[in-house]
N, C-alpha and C positions, 0 to 999 in steps of 0.2 A: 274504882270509884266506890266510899262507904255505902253502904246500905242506907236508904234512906235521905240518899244524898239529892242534889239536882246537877243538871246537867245544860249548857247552853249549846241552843242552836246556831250553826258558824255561817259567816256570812256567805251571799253568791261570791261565789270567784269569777275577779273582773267587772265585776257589778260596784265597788265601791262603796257599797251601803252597808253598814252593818243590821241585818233584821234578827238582832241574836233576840230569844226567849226564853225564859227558866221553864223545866218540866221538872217533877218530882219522878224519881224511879225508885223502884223496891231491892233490886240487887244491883251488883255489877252487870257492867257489858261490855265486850270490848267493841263496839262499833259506837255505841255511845258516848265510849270514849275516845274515841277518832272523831266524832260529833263535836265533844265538847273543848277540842285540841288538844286534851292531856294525852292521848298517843300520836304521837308522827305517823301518818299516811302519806302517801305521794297524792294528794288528790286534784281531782281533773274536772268537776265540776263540785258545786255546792249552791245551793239557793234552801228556800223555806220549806221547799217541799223535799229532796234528795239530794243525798252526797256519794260520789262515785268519789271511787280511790281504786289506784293498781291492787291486786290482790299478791299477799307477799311469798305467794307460793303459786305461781302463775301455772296454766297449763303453756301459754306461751307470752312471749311477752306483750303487755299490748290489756294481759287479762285486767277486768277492771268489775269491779263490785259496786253492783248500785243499791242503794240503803236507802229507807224513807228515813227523814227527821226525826219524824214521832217512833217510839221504841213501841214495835210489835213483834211478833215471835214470828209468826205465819201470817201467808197471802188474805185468810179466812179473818184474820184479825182486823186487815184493812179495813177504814170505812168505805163505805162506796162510793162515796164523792171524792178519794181521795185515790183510787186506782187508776181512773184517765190520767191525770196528774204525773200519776208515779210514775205509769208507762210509757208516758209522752219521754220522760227522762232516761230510760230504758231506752228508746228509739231513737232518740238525738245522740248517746252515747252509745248504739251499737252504730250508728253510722258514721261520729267522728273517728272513734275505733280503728274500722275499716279503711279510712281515709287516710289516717298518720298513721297509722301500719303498714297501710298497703297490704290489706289484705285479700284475697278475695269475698269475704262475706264473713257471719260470725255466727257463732252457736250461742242461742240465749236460754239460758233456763235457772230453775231455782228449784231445792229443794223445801220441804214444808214438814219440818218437825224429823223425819226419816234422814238419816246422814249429814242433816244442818249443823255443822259443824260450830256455827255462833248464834243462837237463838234470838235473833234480830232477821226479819225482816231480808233477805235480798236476793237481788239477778246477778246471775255472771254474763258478763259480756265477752266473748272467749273468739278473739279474731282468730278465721280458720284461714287456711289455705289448701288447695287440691294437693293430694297426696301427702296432707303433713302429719298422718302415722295416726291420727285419732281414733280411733273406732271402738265400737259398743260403749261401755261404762266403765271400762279401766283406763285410767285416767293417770298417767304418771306424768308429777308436780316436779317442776324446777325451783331454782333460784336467780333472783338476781345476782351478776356480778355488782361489786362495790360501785357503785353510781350509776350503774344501768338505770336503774327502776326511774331516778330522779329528770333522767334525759329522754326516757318513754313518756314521761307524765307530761313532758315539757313537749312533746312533740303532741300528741292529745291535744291541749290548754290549745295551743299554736292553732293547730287544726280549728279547735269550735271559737277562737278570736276572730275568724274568717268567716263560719257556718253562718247561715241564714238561721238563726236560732229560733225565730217564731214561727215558722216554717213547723216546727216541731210541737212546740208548747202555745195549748190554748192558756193555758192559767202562768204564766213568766213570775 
């Protein structure tokens, strides 16, 4: 995305509405641009407040990145009215997760400026299972095969078409 450019916000998925809105940003980003649909994500939720997409270097498959809308670098950046929000979406999607994975549970966390890889804002949702080799902070990354990621994302979607979704989010 040029410097200086804007960027719109993408509709809920499944929600049929489009609530897109222009922001101005000062540099590139690549979640911004997963935001504003110029890069292809497999994404698994999207509304006004955050967009989850598989992450394309998963630690397993299932792995899925949640992004607020508004471009912030770190958690510290959030407004505070805008944290319940974020992590109500965080918690809806570590539970969909675990359910169209099947997984036993999942590891959620984020880095804040330290190993942040894309200076935007986010949580990994990283379905785990007992004994599935993870441990400490070494962390080695796979890939998808050719249409995996697209048939994970679709088992996700599937999953929270069924979830009691207010069940999660005060603010929908």
């Amino acid at each position: 995305m040029p410097r200086g450019g804007v960027r719109a916000v993408v509709p809920a998925v499944g929600s049929g509405a489009y609530r897109a809105r222009m922001e101005p940003i000062d540099q590139p980003c690549a979640f911004c641009d997963i935001i504003a649909g110029s890069t292809p994500a497999d994404i698994v939720w999207a509304d006004r407040i955050a967009i989850g997409f598989l992450d394309r270097s998963p630690l397993f498959a299932g792995h899925t990145l949640v992004v607020p809308t508004d471009h912030v670098v770190q958690l510290a950046d959030l407004s505070p009215g805008s944290v319940g929000p974020f992590f109500e979406r965080v918690q809806l999607l570590a539970a969909a997760v675990t359910e169209a994975i099947g997984a036993g549970g999942t590891f959620v966390a984020m880095n804040n400026i330290v190993s942040q890889s894309v200076p935007h804002l986010h949580a990994h949702v990283v379905p785990r299972r007992k004994g599935d080799g993870l441990r400490g902070f070494f962390w080695p990354r796979q890939r998808y095969a050719e249409g995996e990621s697209a048939a994970v994302a679709e088992r996700i979607v599937s999953t929270l078409a069924w979830f009691d979704v207010d069940r999660f989010l005060s603010n929908p």
